[in-house]
C-alpha positions in Angstrom: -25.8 -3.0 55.5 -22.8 -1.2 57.0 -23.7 1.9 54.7 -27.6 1.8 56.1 -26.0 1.9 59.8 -24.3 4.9 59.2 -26.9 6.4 57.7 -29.0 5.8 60.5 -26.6 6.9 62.6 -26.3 10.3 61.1 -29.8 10.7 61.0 -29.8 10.0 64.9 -27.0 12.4 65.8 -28.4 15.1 63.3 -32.4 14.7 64.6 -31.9 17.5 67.2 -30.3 20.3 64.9 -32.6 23.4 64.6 -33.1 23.7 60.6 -34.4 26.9 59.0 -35.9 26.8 55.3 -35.3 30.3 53.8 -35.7 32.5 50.6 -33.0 34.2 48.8 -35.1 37.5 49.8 -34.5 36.3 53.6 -30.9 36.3 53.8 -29.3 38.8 55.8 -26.4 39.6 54.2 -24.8 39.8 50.3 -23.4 37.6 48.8 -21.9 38.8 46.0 -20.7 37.0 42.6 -18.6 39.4 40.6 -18.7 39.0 37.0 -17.2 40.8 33.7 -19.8 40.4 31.5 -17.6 39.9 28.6 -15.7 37.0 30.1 -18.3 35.0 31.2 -20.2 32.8 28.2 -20.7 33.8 24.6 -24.7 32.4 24.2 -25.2 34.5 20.9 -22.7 35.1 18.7 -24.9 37.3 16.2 -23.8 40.5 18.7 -19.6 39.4 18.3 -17.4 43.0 17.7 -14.1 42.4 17.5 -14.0 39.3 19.6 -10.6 37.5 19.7 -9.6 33.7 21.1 -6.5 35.3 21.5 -6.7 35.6 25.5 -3.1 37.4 25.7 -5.0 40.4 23.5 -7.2 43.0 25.5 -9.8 42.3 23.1 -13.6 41.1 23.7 -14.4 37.3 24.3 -17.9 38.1 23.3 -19.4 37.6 26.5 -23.4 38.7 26.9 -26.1 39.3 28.9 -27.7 35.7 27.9 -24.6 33.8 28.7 -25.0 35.0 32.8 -28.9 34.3 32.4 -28.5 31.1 31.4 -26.4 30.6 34.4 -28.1 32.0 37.3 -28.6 28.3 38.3 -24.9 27.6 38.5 -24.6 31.0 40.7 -27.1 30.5 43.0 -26.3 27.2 43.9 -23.0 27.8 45.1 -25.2 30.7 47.4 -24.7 33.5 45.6 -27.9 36.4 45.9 -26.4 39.4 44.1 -24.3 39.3 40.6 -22.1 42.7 40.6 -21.7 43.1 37.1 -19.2 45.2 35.5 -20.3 48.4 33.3 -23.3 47.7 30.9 -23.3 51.4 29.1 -22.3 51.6 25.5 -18.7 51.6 25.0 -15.6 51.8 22.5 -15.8 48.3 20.3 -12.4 47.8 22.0 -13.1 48.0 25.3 -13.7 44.6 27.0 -14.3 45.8 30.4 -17.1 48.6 29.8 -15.1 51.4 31.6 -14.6 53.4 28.0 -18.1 54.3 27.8 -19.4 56.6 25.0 -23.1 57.0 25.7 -24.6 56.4 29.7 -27.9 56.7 28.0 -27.4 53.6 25.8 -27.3 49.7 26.8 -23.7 47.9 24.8 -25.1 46.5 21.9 -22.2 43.4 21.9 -23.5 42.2 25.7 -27.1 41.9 23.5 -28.6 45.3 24.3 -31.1 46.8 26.6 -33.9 44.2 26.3 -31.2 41.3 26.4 -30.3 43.4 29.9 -33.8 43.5 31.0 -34.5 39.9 30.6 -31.2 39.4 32.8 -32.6 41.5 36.1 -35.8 40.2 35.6 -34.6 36.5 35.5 -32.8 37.3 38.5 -35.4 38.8 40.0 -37.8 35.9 39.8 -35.1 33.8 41.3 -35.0 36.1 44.3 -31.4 37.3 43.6 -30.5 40.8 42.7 -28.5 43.2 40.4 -25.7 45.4 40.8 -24.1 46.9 38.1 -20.3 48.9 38.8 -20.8 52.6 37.8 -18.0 53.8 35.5 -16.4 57.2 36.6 -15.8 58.1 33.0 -15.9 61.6 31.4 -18.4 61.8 28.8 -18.7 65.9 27.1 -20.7 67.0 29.4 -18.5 66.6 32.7 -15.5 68.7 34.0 -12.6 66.1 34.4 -10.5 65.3 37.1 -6.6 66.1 37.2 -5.0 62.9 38.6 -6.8 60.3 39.1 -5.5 57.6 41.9 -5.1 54.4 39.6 -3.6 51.0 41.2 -1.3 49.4 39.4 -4.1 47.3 37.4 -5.9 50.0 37.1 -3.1 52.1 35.5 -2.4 49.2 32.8 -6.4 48.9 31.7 -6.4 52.3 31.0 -3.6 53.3 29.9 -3.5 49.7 27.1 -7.6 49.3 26.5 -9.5 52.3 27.7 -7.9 55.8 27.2 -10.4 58.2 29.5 -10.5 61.0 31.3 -12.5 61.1 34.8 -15.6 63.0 36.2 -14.7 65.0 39.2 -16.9 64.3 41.5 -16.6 66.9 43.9 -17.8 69.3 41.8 -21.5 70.1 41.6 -22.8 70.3 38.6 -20.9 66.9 37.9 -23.1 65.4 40.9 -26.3 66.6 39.6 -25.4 65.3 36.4 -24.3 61.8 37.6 -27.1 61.3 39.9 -29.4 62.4 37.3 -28.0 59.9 34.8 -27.8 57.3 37.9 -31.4 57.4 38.5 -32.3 57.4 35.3 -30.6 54.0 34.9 -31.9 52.6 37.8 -35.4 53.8 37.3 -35.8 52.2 33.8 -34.4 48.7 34.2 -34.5 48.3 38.1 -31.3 47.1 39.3 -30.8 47.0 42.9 -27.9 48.8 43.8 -24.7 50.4 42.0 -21.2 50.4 42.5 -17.9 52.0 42.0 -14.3 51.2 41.9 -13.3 54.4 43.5 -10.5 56.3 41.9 -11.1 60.0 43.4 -9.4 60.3 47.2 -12.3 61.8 49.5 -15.5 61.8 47.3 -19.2 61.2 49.4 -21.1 59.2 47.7 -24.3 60.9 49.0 -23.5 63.5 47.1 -23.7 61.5 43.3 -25.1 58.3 44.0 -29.3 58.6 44.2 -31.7 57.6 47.0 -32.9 54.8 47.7 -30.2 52.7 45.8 -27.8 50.2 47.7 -24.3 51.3 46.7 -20.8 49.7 47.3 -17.4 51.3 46.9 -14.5 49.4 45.9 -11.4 51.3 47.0 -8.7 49.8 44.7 -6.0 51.8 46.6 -4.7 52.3 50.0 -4.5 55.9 49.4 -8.4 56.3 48.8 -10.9 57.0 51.2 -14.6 57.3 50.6 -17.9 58.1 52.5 -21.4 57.9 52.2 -21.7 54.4 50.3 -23.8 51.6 51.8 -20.7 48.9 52.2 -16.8 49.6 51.2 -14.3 47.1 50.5 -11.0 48.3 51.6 -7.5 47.3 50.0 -5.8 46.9 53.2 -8.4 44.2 54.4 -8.2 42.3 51.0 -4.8 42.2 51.2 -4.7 40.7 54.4 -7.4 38.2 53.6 -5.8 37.0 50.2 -2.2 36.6 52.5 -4.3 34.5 55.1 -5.3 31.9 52.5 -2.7 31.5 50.2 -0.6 28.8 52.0 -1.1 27.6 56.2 0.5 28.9 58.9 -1.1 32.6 58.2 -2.8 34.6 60.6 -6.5 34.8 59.6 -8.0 37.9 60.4 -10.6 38.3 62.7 -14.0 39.0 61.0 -14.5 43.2 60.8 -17.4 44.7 63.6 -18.3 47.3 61.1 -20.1 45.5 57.7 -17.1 46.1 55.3 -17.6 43.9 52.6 -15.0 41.2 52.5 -13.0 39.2 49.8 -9.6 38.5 48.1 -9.7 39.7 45.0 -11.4 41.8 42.4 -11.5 43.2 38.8 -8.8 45.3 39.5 -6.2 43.2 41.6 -4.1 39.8 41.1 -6.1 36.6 41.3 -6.3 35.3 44.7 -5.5 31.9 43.0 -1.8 33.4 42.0 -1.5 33.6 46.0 -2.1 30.1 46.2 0.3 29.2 43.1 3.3 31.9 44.8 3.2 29.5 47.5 3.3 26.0 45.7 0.1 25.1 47.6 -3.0 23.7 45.9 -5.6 25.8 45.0 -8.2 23.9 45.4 -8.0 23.3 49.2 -6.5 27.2 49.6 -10.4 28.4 47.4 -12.3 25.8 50.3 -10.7 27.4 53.2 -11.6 30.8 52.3 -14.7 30.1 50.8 -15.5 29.1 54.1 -14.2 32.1 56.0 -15.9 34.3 54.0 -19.4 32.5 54.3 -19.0 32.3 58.2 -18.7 36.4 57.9 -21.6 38.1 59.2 -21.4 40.6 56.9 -21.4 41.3 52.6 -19.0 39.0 50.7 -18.0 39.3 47.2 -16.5 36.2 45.1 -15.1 36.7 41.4 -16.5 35.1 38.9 -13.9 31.8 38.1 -12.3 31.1 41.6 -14.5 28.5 42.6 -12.7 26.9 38.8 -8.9 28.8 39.8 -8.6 31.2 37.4 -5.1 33.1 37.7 -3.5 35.9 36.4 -1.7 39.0 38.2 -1.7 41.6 34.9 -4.3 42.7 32.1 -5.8 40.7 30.6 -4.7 37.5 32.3 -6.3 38.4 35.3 -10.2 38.2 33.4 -9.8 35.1 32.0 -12.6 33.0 29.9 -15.4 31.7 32.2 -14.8 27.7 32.4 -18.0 26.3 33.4 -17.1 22.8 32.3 -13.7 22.1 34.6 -13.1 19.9 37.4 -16.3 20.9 39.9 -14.6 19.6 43.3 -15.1 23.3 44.4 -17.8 24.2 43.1 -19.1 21.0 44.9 -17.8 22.1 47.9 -19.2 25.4 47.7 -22.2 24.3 47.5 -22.2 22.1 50.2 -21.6 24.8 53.0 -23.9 27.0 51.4 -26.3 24.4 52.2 -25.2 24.3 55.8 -25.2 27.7 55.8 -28.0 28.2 54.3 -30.3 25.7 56.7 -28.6 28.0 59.4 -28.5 31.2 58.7 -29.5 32.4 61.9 -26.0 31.9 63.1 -24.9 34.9 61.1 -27.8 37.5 63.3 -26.1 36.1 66.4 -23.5 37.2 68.6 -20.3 36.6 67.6 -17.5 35.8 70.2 -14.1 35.0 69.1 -12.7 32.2 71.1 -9.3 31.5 69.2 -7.4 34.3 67.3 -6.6 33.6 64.4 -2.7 34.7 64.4 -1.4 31.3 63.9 -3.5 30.0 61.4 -6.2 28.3 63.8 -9.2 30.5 64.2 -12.4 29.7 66.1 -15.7 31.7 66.8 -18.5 31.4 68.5 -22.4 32.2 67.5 -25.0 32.7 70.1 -28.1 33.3 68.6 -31.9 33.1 70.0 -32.4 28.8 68.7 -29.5 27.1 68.2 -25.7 28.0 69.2 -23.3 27.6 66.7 -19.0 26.9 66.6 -17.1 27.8 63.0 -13.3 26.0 64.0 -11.4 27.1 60.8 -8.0 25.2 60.5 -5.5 26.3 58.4 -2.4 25.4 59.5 -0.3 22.6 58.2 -0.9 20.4 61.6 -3.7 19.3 63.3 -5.0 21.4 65.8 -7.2 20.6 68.8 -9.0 23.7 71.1 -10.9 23.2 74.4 -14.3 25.3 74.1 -15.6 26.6 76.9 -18.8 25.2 77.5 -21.0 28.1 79.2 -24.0 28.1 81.3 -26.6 27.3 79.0 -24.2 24.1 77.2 -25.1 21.7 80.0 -26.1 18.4 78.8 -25.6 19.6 75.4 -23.2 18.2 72.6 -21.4 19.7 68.9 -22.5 18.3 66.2 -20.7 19.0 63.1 -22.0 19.9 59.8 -19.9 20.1 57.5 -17.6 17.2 58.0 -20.1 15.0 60.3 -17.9 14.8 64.0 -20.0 14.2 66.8 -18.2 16.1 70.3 -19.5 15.4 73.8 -17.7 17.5 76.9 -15.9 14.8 78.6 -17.3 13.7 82.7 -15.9 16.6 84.9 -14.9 18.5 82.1 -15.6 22.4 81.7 -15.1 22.5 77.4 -15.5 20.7 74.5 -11.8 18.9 73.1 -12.4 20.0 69.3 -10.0 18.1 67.0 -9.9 19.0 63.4 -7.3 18.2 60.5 -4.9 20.1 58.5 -6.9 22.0 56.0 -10.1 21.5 57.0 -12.9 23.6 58.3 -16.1 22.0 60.6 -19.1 24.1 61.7 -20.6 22.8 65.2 -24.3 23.1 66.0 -24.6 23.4 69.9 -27.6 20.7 70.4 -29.2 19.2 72.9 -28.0 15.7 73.9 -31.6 14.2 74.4 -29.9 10.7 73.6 -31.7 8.5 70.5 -34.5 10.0 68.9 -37.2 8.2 69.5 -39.1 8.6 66.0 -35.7 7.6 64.6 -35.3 4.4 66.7 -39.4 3.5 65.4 -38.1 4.2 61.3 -34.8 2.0 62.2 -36.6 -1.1 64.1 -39.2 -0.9 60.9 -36.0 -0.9 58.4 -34.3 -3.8 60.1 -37.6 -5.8 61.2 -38.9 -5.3 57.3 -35.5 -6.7 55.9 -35.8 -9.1 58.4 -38.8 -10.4 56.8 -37.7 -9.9 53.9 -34.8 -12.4 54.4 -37.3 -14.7 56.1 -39.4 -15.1 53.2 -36.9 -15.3 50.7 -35.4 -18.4 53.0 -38.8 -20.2 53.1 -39.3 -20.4 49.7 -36.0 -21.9 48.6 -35.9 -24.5 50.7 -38.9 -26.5 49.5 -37.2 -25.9 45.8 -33.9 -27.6 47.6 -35.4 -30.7 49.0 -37.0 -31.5 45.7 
């Protein structure tokens, strides 16, 4: 009974909340699972070369094509709508990552081949997500080759241990031709959706290599390398600063970027945002929640490597591209894909206005979303305390109350008061839905007098017929 009451309850508070069904096609901004293709599952083990179990050995795990199709269920449902795949060319037989490519003309046999490929983007397809496959920068014979690459320090180790290359220079001419020729090719003949790069030339444009018509992304692994001309960039210095703000409390979050960057913690070629987490004694777990969170409150591209959500670790190669473990504890992955349910229902909230009430510099960090429906509050707290912040309620919040949906609180702005008291635990993230307070709803009072009358009777009845049997 006490359970049905709160239920109701919910159902009461909740009745008022604008929801908005919508299509992977609809959503405004990537969401981007990153995945090695080789580390991910092994579905066929008839395409094995050189696989090891060994995963201190920079050899292949046997990872394929089939084992991500398989598992575009798993990825979507934690709200991811593009996988970023690492190279798919044909490649040396010890090469793990797909960077050592030998042929751009030819699918990798190991990952299953071209039609294994194809049946990937068109599975994806159908489930409304879409491709992107990381463009190697690799000199094959026909390319002039660049003199010094700029390599972090991962980058250094892969190839320098599994991958001995040299690098197209792409500011020469005849290598753009060449690339974009070879670029469009590829995309013309299986149909991904956009390319990227892990940038490792200071300056390059990638309007100048990169064919039209393609969604591109550059990954600048160094703070020394600047790029143009690609669709979305993730910068070192913001991912830095992002995988700092998580990895214990007490860190200043940084305030979401104005200018569509794409944001995350970690990639193929940088520590594992869960060794943050284990630096600082703290739990992963909660740490992966928190920023999952931030991130999905970003108005703006995301990208999420494959195993956080399970807290993978690993700061050198190969640790840091660990086996896939579909199969551990799912309390994240639960978690994940809880708020991308909430997020999801609402994703107006990321077309709207953003306003930052509360900087983030201590930890606490609180925004505001005006859009054209329903107003919308993300209070992220991640400090070791818990925090409470007076929103200002503005013109249009007049008889209106928060309504929290990720956690459940239910806020009303006190008699005479000019802001909402928002109180929220160590750790713990709530997103408010700025609602009208239009007391019970009314449809909801009919269902709950028609539960309670019905088990009413119910009880009745039951009653009546026992007690003849009792005075016999």
């Amino acid at each position: 009974m006490q359970k049905l009451m709160k239920y109701i309850a919910v159902l009461l508070i909740l009745g008022g909340v604008f929801h908005q069904e919508a299509s992977a096609e609809e959503k405004p901004h990537d969401r981007i699972y990153t995945i090695v293709v080789d580390r991910f599952l092994n579905a066929d083990d008839s395409n094995d070369v050189n696989v090891t179990d060994d995963e201190n050995e920079p050899l292949p795990f046997g990872g394929d094509f089939r084992g991500i199709e398989e598992n575009l269920e798993y990825i979507q449902d934690m709200g991811f709508d593009t996988l970023m795949l690492s190279p798919v060319f044909e490649k040396a037989e010890d090469d793990y990552m797909g960077y050592a490519v030998e042929n751009y003309g030819e699918i990798e046999s190991s990952f299953g081949g071209a039609e294994s490929f194809q049946s990937l983007v068109d599975a994806a397809h159908e489930m409304g997500m879409k491709v992107v496959v990381d463009m190697p920068v690799t000199a094959t014979e026909q390319y002039e080759t660049l003199d010094n690459p700029a390599l972090n320090e991962l980058q250094g180790e892969y190839y320098s241990e599994v991958a001995d290359v040299e690098f197209i220079d792409l500011s020469v001419p005849e290598n753009q031709d060449a690339y974009r020729e070879m670029a469009r090719a590829f995309v013309d003949e299986f149909g991904v959706d956009g390319l990227s790069m892990n940038v490792v030339q200071d300056g390059v444009d990638a309007e100048s290599f990169m064919p039209e018509g393609v969604t591109t992304y550059g990954i600048l692994g160094s703070e020394s390398v600047t790029a143009e001309g690609f669709d979305h960039v993730a910068s070192e210095a913001a991912r830095q600063d992002v995988a700092e703000a998580f990895s214990t409390t007490d860190k200043a979050i940084p305030a979401y970027p104005e200018d569509g960057q794409i944001l995350l913690a970690d990639h193929w070629f940088t520590e594992r945002f869960t060794k943050h987490a284990a630096d600082e004694n703290m739990f992963p777990g909660t740490r992966i929640q928190q920023l999952t969170a931030y991130l999905y409150g970003y108005p703006g591209p995301i990208s999420f490597q494959y195993g956080t959500e399970v807290a993978l670790n690993g700061e050198t190669i190969p640790q840091v591209h660990r086996q896939m473990d579909l199969w551990t504890d799912q309390e994240v992955v639960d978690y994940i894909k809880q708020i991308n349910t909430v997020f999801t229902d609402h994703q107006q909230l990321l077309d709207g206005a953003v306003t930052e009430l509360k900087s983030g510099e201590d930890g606490h960090y609180v925004v505001r979303y005006d859009t054209t429906d329903v107003d919308f509050i993300l209070n992220i707290n991640d400090t070791s305390k818990t925090e409470n912040f007076r929103v200002p309620l503005e013109a249009e919040d007049e008889g209106k109350m928060l309504s929290g949906l990720l956690i459940g609180d239910a806020l009303r702005a006190e008699e005479g008061q000019d802001s909402y008291n928002i109180v929220l635990d160590r750790e713990e993230t709530e997103l408010y839905a700025v609602i009208e307070e239009t007391g019970l709803n009314n449809g909801y009072v009919y269902a709950g007098l028609i539960i309670f009358g019905g088990f009413g009777i119910f009880i009745w009845a039951v009653a009546k017929r026992r007690k003849p049997k009792e005075e016999m």
